[in-house]
CHARMM-style PDB file with segment names, atoms N, HN, CA, C and O in Angstrom:
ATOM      1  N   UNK     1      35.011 -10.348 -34.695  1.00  0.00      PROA
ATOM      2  CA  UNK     1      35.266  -9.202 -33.871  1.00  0.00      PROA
ATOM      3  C   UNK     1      33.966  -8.679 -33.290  1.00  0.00      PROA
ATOM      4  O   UNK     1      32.912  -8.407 -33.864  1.00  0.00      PROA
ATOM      5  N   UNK     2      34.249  -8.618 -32.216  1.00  0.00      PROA
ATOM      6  HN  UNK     2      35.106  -8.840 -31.750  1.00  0.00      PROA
ATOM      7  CA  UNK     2      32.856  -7.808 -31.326  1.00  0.00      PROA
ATOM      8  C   UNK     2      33.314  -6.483 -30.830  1.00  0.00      PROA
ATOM      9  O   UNK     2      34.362  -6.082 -30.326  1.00  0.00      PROA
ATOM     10  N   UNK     3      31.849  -5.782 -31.233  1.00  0.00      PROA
ATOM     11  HN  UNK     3      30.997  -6.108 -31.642  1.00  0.00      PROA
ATOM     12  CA  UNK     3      32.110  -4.498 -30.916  1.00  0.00      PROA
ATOM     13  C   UNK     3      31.091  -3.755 -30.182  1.00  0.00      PROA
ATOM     14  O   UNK     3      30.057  -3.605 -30.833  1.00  0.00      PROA
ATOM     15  N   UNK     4      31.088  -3.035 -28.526  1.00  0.00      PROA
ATOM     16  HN  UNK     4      31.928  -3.156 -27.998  1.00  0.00      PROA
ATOM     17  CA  UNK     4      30.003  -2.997 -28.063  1.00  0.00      PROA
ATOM     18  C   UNK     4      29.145  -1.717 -28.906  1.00  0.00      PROA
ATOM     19  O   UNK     4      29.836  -1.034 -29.662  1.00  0.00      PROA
ATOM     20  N   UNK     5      27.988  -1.456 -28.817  1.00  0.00      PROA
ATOM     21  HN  UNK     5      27.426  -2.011 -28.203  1.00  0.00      PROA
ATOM     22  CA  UNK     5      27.413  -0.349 -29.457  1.00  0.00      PROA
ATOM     23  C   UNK     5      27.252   0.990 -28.700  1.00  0.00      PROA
ATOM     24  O   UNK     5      27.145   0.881 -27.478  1.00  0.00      PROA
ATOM     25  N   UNK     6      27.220   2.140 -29.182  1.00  0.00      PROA
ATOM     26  HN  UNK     6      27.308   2.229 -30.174  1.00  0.00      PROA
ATOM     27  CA  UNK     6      27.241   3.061 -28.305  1.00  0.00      PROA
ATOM     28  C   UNK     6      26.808   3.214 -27.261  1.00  0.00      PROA
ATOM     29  O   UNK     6      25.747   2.592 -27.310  1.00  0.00      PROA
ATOM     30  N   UNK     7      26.898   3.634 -26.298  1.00  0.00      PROA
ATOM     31  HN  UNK     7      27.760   4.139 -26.258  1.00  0.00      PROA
ATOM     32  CA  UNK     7      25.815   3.795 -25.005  1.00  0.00      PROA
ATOM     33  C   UNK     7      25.523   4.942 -24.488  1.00  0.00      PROA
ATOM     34  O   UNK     7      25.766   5.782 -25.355  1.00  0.00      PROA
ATOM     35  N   UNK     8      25.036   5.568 -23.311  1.00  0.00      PROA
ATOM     36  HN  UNK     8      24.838   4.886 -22.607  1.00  0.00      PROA
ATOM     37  CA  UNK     8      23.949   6.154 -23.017  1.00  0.00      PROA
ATOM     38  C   UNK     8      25.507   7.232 -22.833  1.00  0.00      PROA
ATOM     39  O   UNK     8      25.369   8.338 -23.357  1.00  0.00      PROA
ATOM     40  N   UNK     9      26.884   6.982 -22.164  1.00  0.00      PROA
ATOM     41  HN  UNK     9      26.996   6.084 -21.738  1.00  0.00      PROA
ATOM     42  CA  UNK     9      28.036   8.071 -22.469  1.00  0.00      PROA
ATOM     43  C   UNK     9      28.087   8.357 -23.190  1.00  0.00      PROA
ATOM     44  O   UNK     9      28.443   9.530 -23.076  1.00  0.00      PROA
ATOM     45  N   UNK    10      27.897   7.966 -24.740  1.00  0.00      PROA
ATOM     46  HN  UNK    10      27.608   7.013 -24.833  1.00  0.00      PROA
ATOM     47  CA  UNK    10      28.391   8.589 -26.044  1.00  0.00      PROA
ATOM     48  C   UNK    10      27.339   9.787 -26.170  1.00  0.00      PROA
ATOM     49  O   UNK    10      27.586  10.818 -26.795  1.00  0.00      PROA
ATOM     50  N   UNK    11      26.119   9.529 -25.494  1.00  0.00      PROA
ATOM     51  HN  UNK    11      25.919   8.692 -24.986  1.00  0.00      PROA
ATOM     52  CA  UNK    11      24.650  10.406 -25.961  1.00  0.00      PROA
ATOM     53  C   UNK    11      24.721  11.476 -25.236  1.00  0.00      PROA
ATOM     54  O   UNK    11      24.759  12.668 -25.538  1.00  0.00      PROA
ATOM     55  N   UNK    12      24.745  10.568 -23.604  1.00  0.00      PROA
ATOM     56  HN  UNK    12      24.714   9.599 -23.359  1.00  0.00      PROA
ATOM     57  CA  UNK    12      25.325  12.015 -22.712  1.00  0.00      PROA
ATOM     58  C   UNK    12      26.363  12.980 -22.936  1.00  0.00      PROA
ATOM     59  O   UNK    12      26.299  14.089 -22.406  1.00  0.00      PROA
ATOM     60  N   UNK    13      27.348  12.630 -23.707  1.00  0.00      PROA
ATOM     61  HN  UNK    13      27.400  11.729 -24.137  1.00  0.00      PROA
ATOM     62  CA  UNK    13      28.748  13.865 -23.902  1.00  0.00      PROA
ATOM     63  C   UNK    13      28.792  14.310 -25.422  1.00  0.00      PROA
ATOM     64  O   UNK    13      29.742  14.895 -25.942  1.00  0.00      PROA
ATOM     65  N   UNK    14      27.474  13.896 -26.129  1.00  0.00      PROA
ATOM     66  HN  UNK    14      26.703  13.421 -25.707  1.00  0.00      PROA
ATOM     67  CA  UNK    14      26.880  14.301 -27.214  1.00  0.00      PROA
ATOM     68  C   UNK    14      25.979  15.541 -26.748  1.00  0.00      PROA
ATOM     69  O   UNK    14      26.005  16.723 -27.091  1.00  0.00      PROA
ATOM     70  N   UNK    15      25.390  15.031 -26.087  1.00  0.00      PROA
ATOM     71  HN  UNK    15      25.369  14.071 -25.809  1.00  0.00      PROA
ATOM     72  CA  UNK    15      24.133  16.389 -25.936  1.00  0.00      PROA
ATOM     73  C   UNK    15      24.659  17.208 -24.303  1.00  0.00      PROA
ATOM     74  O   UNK    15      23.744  17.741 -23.675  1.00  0.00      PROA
ATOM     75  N   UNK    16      25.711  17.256 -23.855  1.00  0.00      PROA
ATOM     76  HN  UNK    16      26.454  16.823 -24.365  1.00  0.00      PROA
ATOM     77  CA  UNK    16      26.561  18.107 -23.254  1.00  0.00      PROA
ATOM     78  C   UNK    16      27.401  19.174 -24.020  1.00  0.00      PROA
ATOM     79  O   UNK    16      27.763  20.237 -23.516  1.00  0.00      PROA
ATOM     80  N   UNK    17      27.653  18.801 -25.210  1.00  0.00      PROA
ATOM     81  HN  UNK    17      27.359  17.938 -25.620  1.00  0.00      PROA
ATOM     82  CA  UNK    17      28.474  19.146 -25.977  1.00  0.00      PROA
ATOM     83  C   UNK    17      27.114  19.883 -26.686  1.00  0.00      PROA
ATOM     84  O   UNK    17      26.862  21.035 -26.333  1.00  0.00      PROA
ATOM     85  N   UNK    18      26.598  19.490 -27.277  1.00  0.00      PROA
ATOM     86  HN  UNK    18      26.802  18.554 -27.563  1.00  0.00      PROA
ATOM     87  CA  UNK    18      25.832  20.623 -27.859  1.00  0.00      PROA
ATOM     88  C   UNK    18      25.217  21.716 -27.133  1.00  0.00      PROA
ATOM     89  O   UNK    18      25.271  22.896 -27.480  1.00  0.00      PROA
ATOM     90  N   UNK    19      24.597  21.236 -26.050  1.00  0.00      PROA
ATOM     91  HN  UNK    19      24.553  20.277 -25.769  1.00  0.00      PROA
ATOM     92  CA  UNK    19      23.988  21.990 -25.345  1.00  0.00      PROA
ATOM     93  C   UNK    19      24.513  23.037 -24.930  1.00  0.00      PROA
ATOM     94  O   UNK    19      23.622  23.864 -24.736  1.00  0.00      PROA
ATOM     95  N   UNK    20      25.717  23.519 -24.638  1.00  0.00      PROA
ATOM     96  HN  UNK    20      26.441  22.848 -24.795  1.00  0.00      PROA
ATOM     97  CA  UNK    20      26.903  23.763 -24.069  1.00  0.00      PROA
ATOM     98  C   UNK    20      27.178  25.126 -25.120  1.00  0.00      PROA
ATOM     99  O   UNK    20      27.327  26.325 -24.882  1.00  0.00      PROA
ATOM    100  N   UNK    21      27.166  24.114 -26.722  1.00  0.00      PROA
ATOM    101  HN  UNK    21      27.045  23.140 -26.915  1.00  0.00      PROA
ATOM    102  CA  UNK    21      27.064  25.316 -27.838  1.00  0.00      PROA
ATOM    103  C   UNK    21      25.924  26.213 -27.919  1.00  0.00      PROA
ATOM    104  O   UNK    21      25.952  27.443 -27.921  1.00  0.00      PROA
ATOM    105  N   UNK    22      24.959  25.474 -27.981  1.00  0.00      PROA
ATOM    106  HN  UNK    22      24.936  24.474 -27.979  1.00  0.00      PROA
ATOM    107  CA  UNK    22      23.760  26.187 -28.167  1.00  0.00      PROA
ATOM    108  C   UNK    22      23.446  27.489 -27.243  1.00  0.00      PROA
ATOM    109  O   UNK    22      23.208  28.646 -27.589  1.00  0.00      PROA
ATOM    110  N   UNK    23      23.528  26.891 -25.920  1.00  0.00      PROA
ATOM    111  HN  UNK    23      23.721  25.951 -25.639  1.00  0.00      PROA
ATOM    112  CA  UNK    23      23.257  28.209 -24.800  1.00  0.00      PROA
ATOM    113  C   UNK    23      24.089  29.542 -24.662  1.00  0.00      PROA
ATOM    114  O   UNK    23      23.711  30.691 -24.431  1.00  0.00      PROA
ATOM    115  N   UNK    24      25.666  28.881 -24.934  1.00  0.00      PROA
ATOM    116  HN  UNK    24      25.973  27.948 -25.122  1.00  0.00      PROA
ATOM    117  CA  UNK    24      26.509  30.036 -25.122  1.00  0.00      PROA
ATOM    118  C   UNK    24      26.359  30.997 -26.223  1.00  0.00      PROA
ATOM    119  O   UNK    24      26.740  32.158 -26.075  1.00  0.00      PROA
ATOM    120  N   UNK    25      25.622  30.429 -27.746  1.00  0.00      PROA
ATOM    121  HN  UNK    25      25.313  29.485 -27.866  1.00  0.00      PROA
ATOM    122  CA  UNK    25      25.393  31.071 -29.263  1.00  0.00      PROA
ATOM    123  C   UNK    25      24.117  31.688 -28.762  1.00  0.00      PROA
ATOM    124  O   UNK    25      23.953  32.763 -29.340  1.00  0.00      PROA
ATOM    125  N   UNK    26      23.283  31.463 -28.029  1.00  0.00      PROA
ATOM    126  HN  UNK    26      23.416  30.590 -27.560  1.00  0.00      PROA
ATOM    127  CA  UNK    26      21.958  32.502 -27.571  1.00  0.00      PROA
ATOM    128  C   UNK    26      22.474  33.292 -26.742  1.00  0.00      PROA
ATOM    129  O   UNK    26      22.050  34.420 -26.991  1.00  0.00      PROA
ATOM    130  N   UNK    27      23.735  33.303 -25.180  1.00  0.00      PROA
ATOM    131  HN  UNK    27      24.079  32.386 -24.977  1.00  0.00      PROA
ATOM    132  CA  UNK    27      23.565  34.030 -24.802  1.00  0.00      PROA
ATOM    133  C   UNK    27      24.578  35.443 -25.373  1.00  0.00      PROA
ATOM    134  O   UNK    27      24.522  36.625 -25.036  1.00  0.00      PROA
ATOM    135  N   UNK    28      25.347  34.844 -26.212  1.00  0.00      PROA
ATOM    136  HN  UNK    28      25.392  33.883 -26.486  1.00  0.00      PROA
ATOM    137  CA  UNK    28      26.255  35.450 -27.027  1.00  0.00      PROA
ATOM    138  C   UNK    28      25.048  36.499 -28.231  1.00  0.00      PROA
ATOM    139  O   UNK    28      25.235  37.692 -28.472  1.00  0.00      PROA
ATOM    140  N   UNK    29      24.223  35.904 -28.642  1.00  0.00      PROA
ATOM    141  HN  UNK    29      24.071  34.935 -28.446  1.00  0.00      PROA
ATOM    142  CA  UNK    29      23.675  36.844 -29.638  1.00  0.00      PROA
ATOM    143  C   UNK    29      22.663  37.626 -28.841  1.00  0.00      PROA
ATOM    144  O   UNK    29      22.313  38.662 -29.406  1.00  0.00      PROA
ATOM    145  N   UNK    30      22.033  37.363 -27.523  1.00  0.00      PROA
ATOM    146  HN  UNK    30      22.317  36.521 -27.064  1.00  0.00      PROA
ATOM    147  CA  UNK    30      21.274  38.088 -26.638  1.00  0.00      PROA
ATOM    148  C   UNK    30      21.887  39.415 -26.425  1.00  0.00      PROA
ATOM    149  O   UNK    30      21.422  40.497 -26.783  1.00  0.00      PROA
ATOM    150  N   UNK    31      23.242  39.139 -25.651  1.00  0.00      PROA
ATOM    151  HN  UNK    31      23.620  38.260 -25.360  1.00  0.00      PROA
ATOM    152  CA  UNK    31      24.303  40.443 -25.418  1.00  0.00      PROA
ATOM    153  C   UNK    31      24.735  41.151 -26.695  1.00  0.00      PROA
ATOM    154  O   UNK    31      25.050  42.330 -26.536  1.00  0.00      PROA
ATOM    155  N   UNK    32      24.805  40.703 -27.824  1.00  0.00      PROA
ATOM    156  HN  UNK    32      24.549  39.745 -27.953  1.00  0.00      PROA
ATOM    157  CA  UNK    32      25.070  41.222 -28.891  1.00  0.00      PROA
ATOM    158  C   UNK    32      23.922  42.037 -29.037  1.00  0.00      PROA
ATOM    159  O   UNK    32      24.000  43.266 -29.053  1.00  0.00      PROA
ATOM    160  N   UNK    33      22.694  41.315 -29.160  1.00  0.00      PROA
ATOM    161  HN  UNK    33      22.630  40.317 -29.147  1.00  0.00      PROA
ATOM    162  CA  UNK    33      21.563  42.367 -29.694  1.00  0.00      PROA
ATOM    163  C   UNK    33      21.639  43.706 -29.271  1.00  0.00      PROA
ATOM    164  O   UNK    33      21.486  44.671 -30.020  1.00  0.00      PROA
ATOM    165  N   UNK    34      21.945  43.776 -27.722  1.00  0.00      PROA
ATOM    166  HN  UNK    34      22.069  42.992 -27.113  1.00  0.00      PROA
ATOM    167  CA  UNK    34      21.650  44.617 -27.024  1.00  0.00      PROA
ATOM    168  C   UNK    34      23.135  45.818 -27.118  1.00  0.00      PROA
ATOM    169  O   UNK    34      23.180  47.020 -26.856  1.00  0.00      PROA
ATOM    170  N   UNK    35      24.080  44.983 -27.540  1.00  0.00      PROA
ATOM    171  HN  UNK    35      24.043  44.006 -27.752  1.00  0.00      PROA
ATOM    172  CA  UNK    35      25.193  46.480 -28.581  1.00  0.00      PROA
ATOM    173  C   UNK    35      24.690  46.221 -29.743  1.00  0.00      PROA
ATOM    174  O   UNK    35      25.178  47.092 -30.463  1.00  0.00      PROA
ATOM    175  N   UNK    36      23.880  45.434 -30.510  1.00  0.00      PROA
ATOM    176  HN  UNK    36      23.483  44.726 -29.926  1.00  0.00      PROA
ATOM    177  CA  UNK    36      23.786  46.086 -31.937  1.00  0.00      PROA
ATOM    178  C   UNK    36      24.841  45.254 -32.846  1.00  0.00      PROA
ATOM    179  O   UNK    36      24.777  45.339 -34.073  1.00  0.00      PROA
ATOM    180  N   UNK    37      25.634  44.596 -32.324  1.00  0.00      PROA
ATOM    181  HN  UNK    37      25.686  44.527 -31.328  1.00  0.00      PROA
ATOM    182  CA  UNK    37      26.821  43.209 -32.852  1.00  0.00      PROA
ATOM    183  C   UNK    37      25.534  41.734 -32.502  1.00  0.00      PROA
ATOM    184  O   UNK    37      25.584  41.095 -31.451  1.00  0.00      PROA
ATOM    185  N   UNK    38      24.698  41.507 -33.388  1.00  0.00      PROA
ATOM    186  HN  UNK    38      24.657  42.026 -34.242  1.00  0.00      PROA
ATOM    187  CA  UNK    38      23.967  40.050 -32.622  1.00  0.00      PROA
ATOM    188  C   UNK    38      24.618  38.981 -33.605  1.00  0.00      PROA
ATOM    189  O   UNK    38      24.520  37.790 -33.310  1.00  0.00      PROA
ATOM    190  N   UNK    39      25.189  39.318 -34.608  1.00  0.00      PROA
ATOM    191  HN  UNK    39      25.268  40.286 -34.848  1.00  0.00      PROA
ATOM    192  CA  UNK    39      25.371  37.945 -35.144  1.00  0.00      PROA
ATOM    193  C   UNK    39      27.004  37.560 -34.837  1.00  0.00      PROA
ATOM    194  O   UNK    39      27.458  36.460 -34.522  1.00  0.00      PROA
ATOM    195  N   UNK    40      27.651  38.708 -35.017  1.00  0.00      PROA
ATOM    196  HN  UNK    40      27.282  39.602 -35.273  1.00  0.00      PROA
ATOM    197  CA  UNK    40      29.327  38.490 -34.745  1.00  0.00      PROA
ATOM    198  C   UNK    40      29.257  37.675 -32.804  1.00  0.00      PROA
ATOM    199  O   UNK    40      29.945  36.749 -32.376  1.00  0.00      PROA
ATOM    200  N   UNK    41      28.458  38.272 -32.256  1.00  0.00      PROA
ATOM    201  HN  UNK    41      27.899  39.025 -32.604  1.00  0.00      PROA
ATOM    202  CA  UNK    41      28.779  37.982 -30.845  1.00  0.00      PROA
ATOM    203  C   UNK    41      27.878  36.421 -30.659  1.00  0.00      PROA
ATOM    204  O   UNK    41      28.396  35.548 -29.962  1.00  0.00      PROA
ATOM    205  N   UNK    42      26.739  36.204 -31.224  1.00  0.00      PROA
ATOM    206  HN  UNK    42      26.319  36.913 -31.790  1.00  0.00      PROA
ATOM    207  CA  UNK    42      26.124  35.063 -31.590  1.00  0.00      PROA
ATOM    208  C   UNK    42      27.101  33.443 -32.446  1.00  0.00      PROA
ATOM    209  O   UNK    42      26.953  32.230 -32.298  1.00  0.00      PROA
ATOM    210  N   UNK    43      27.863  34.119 -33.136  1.00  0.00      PROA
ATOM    211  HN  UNK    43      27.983  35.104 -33.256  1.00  0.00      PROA
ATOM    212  CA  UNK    43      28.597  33.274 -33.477  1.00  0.00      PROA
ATOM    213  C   UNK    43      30.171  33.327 -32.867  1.00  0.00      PROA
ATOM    214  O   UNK    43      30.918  32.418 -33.230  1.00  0.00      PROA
ATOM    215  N   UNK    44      30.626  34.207 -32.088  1.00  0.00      PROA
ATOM    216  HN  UNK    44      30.020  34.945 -31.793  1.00  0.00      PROA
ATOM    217  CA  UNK    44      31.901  33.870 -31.283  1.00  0.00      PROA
ATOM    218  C   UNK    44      31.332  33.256 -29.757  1.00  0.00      PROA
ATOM    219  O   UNK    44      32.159  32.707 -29.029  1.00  0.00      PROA
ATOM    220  N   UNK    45      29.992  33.365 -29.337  1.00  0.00      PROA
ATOM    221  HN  UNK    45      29.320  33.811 -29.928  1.00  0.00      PROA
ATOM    222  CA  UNK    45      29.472  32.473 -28.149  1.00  0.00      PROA
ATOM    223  C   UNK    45      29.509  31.042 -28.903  1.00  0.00      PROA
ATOM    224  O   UNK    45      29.773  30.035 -28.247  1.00  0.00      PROA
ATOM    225  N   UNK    46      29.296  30.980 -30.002  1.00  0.00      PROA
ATOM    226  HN  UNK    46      29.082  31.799 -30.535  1.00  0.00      PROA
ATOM    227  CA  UNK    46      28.928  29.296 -30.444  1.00  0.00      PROA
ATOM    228  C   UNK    46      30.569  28.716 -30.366  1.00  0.00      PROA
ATOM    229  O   UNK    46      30.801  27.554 -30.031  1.00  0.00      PROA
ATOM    230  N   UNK    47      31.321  29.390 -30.613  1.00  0.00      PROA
ATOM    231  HN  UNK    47      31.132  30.333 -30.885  1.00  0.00      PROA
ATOM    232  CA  UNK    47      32.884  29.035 -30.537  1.00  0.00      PROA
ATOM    233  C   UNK    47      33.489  28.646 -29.577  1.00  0.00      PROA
ATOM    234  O   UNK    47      34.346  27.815 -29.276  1.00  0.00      PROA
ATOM    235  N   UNK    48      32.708  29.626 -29.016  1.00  0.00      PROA
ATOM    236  HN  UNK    48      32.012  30.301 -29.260  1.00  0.00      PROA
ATOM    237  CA  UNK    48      32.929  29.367 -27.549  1.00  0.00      PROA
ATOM    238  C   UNK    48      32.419  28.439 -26.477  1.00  0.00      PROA
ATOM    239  O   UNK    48      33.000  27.981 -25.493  1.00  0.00      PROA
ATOM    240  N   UNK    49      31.113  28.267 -26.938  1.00  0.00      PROA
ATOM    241  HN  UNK    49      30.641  28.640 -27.737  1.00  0.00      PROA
ATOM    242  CA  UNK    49      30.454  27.070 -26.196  1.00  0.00      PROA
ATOM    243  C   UNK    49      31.013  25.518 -27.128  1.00  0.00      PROA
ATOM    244  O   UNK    49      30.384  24.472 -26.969  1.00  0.00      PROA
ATOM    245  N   UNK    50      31.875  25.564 -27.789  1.00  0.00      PROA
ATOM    246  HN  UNK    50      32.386  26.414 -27.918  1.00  0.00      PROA
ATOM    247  CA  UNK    50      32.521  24.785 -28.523  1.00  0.00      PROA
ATOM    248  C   UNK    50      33.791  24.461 -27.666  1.00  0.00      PROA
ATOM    249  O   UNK    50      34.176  23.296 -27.768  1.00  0.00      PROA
ATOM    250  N   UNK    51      34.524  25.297 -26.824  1.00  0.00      PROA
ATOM    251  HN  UNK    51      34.210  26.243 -26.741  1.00  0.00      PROA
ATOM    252  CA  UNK    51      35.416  25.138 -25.801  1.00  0.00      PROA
ATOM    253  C   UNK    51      34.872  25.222 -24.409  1.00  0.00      PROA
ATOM    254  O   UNK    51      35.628  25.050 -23.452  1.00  0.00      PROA
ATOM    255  N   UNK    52      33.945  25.408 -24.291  1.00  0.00      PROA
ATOM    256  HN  UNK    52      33.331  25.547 -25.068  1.00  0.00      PROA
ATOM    257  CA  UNK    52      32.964  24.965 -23.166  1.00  0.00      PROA
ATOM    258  C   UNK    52      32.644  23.814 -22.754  1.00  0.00      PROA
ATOM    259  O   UNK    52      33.085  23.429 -21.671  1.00  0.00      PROA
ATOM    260  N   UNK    53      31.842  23.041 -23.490  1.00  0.00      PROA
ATOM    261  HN  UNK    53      31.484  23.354 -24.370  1.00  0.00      PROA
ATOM    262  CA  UNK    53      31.310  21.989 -24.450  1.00  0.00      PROA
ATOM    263  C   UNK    53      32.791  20.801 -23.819  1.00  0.00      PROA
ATOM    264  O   UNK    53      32.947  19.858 -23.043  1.00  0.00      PROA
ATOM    265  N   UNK    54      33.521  21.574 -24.688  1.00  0.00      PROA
ATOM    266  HN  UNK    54      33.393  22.340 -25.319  1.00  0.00      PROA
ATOM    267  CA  UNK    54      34.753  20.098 -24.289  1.00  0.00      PROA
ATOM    268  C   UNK    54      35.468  19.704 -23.231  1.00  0.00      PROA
ATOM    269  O   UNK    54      35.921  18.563 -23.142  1.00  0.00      PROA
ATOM    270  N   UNK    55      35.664  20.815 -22.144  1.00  0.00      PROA
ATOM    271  HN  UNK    55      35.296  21.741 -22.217  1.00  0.00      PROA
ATOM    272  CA  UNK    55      35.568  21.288 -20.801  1.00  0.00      PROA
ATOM    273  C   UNK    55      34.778  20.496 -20.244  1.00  0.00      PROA
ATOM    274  O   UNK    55      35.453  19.704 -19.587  1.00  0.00      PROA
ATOM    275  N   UNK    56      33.623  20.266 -20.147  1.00  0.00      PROA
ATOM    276  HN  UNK    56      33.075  20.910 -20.681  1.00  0.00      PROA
ATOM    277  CA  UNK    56      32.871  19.855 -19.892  1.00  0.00      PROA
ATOM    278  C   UNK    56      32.429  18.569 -19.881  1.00  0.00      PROA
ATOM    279  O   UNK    56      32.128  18.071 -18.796  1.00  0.00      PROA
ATOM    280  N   UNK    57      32.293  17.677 -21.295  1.00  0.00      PROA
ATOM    281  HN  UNK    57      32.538  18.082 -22.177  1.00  0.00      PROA
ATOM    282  CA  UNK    57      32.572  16.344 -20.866  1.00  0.00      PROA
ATOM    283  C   UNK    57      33.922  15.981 -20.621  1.00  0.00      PROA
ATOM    284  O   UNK    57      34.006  14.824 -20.209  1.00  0.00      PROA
ATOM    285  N   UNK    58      35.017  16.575 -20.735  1.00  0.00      PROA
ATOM    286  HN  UNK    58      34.949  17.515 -21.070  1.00  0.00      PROA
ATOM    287  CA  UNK    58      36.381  16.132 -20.353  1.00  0.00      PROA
ATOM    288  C   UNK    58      36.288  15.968 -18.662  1.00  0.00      PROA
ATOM    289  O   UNK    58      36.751  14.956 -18.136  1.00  0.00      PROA
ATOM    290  N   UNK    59      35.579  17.167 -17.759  1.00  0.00      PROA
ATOM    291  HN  UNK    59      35.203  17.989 -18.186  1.00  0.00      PROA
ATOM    292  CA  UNK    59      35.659  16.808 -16.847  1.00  0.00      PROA
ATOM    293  C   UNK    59      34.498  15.614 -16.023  1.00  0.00      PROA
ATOM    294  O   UNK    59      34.587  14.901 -15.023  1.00  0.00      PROA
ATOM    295  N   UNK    60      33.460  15.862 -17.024  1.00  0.00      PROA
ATOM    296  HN  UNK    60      33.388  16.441 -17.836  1.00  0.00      PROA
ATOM    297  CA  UNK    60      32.825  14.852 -16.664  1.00  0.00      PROA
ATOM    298  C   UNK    60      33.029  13.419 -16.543  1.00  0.00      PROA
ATOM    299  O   UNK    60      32.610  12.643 -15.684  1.00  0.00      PROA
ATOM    300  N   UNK    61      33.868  13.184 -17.730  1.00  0.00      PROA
ATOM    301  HN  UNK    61      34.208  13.814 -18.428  1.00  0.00      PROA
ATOM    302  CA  UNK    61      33.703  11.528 -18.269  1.00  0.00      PROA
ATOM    303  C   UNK    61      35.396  11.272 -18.518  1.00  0.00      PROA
ATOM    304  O   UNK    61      35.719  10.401 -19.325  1.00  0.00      PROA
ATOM    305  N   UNK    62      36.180  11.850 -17.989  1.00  0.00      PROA
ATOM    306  HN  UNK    62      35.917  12.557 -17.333  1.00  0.00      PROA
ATOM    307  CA  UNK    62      37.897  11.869 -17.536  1.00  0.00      PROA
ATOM    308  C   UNK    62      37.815  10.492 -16.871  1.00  0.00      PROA
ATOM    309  O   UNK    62      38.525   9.718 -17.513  1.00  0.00      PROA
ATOM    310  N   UNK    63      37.218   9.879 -15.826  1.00  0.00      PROA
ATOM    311  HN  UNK    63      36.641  10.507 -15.305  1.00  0.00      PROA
ATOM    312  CA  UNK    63      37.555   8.952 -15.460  1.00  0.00      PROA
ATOM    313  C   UNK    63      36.722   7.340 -16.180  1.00  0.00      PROA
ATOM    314  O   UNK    63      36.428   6.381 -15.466  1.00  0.00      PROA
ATOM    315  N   UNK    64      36.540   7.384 -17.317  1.00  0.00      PROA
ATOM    316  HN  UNK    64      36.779   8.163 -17.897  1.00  0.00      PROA
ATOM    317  CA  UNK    64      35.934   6.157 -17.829  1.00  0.00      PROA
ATOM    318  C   UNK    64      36.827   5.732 -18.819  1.00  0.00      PROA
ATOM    319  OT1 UNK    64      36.600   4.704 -19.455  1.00  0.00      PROA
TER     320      UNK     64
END
């Protein structure tokens, strides 16, 4: 059985996907700081860039 090895799509909709989390969990705890909520709003942006995130390579990589 042959099996090809990951490629440069799996990496790209890897680090779309994180990236995606990451920026939304900073800008989520940024706006939080500034009411005084930084970690509740820091961690419902990461949730959120978690449905971002999948949005995202779905529309990217839908046609492969």
């Amino acid at each position: 059985m042959t099996e090809t090895p990951p490629g440069r799509a799996d990496a790209a909709a890897g680090g779309m996907l994180v990236g995606a989390m990451v920026a939304c969990a900073v800008a989520g705890y940024g706006l939080g700081s500034l009411a005084g909520l930084a970690v509740p709003l820091g961690l419902a942006g990461l949730f959120a860039g978690l449905v971002v995130g999948f949005a995202l390579v779905y529309a990217r990589f839908r046609r492969l």
